[in-house]
C-alpha positions in Angstrom: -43.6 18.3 14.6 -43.8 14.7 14.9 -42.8 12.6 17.8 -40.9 9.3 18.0 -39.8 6.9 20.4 -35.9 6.2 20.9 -35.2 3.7 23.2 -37.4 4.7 26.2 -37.3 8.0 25.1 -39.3 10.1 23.1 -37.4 12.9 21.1 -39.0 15.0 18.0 -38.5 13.1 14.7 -35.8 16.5 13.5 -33.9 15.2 16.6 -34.0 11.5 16.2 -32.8 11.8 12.3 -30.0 13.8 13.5 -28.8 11.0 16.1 -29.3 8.7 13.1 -26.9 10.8 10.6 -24.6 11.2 12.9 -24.4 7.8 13.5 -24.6 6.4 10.3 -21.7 9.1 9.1 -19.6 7.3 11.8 -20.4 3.5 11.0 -19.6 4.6 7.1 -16.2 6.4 8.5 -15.6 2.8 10.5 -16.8 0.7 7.9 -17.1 2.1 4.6 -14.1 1.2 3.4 -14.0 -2.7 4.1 -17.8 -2.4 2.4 -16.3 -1.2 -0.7 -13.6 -3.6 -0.7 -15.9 -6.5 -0.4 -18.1 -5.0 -2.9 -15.2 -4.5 -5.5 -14.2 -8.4 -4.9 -17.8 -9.6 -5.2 -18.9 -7.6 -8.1 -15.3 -7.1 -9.8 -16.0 -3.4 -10.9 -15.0 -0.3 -9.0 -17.9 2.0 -10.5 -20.5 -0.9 -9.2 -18.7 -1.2 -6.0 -19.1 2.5 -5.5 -22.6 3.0 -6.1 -23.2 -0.4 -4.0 -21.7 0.9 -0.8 -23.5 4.2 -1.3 -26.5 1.5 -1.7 -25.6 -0.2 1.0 -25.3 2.4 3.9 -28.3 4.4 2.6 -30.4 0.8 3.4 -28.1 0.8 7.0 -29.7 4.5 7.5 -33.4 2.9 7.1 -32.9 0.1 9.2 -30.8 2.3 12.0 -34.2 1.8 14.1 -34.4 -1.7 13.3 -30.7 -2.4 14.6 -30.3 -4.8 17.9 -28.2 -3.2 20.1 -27.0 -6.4 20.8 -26.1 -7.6 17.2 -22.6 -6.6 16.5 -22.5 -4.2 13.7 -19.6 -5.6 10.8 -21.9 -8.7 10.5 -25.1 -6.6 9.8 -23.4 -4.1 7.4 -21.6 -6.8 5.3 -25.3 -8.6 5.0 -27.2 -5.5 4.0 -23.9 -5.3 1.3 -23.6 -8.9 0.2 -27.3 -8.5 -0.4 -26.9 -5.4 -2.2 -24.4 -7.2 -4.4 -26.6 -10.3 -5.0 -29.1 -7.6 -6.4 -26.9 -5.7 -8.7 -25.1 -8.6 -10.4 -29.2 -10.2 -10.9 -29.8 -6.7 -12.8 -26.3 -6.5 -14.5 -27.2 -10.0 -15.7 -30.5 -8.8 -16.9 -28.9 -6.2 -19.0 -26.4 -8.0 -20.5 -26.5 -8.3 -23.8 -23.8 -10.6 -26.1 -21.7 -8.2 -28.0 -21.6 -9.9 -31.8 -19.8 -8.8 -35.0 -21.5 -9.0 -38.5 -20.8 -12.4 -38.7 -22.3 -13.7 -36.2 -19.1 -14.2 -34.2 -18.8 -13.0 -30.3 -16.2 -10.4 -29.8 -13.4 -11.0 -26.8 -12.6 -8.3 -24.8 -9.1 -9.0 -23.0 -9.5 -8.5 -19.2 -7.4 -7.7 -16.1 -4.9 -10.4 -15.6 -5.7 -11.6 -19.6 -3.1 -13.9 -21.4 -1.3 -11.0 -23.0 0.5 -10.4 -19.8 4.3 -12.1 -19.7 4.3 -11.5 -15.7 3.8 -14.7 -13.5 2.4 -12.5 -11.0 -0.2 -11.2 -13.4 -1.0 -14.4 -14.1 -1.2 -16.1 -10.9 -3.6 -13.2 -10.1 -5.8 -14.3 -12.9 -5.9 -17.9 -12.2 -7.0 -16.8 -8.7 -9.3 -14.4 -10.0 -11.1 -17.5 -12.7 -11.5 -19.7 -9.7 -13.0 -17.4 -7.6 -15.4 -16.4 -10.6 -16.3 -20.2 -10.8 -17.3 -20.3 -6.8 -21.2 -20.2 -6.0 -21.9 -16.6 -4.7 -22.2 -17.8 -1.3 -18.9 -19.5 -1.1 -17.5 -16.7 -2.6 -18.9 -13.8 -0.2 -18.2 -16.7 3.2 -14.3 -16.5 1.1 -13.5 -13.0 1.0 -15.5 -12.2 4.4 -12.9 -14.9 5.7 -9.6 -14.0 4.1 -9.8 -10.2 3.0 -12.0 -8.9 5.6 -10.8 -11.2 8.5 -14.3 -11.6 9.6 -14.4 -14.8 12.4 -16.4 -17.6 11.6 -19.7 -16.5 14.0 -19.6 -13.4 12.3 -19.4 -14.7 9.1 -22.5 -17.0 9.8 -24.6 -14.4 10.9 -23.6 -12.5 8.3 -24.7 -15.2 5.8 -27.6 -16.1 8.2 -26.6 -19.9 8.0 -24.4 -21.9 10.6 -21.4 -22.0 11.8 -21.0 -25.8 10.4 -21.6 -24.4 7.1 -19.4 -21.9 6.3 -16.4 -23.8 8.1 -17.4 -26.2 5.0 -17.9 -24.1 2.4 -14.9 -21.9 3.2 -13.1 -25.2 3.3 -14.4 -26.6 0.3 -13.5 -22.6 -1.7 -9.8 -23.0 -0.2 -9.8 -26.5 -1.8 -10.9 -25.0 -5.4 -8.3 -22.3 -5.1 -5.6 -24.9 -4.1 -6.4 -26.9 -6.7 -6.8 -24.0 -9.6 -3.1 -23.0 -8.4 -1.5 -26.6 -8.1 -2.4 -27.0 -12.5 -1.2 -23.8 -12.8 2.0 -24.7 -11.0 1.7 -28.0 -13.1 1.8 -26.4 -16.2 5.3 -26.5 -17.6 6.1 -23.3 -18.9 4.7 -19.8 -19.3 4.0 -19.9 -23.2 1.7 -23.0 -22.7 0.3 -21.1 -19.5 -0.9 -18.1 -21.7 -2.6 -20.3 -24.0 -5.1 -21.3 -21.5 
C-alpha cells in the first residue's frame, strides 16, 4: 500500500482517493450543472456539452491535489471547462468536413432559431445567437461567465487568467455587438424582410 501526503498528513493512497471522490462527487453536485450550461452556450450542442462536463470534472479529479485551498473553486472549474471547450471545438473543427451535393453545391441545413420560424421571439433568439457566434471565444466565454453564470468580474479574470481591466472591456465591447446586432434587427421594418436575412 502506498503512502501519500495530505496536507501535513500522511494517509494510505486507498484513503486519500476516497477523500478525493467524495469531494469531487460534491463539487460536481454544486457545480455541475452551471458547467454544463456554460459548456452548452460555448459549444452550442447538448451531446458535446455532456461529454465536456464529464471532461471537465474528470481533469478537476486530477488536479484535486493541485487545488489552492485558497483559490475559490467556481473560477477554477469554469477554467478547467472553458479550456475543455477551446479543445473540443479545435477537434470538431478538425473533423469537419463541407457537406456537398453532386454538383458541387454546399447543402444548408436550417438551424435552431432558422428563418422558417414566423415567431419574433424565435427570431430575436437567433439574432442573439449569430452575434454571439461572431464574438472571439474569449469574449464570448468572459460574456456568458458574466450574464448566465453571474460570475463577478475577479472571478471572471482569474478564470480567464487575464485582468480585471480586460474583461470589464471585453465584456463591454461583447454587450456593445449584441446591442448593435439587436438595434438592425429592431431597424428592420417588417418580419418578411427579417426572415430574408
Amino acid at each position: 500500500m502506498a503512502i501519500v501526503a495530505l496536507g501535513n498528513r500522511f494517509v494510505s493512497e486507498d484513503a486519500a482517493s476516497a477523500r478525493d471522490s467524495a469531494r469531487i462527487e460534491a463539487l460536481y453536485a454544486e457545480h455541475g450543472a452551471r458547467i454544463h450550461r456554460f459548456l452548452r452556450d460555448l459549444l452550442d450542442d447538448t451531446a458535446l456539452a455532456a461529454d465536456a462536463t464529464q471532461e471537465t470534472f474528470v481533469r478537476a479529479y486530477k488536479r484535486l491535489s493541485d487545488l489552492d485551498p485558497a483559490l475559490r473553486v467556481a473560477p477554477w472549474l469554469f477554467g478547467i471547462a472553458r479550456n475543455v471547450a477551446l479543445e473540443t471545438r479545435r477537434s470538431r473543427f478538425r473533423a469537419r468536413r463541407l457537406v456537398v451535393d453532386g454538383a458541387g453545391q454546399e447543402l444548408q441545413v436550417a438551424g435552431p432559431g432558422s428563418p422558417e420560424t414566423d415567431y419574433l421571439g424565435q427570431e430575436a433568439l437567433h439574432i442573439v445567437r449569430l452575434a454571439l457566434a461572431k464574438l472571439t471565444e474569449e469574449r464570448r466565454a468572459m460574456l456568458l461567465l458574466r450574464l448566465d453564470h453571474g460570475l463577478p468580474y475577479e472571478d471572471i479574470a482569474e478564470t480567464m487568467g487575464c485582468s480585471l481591466a480586460k474583461v470589464k472591456v471585453e465584456i463591454f465591447r461583447a454587450r456593445e455587438t449584441l446591442r448593435e446586432a439587436m438595434a438592425a434587427y429592431e431597424r428592420t421594418p417588417n418580419t418578411k424582410e427579417r426572415t430574408r436575412r
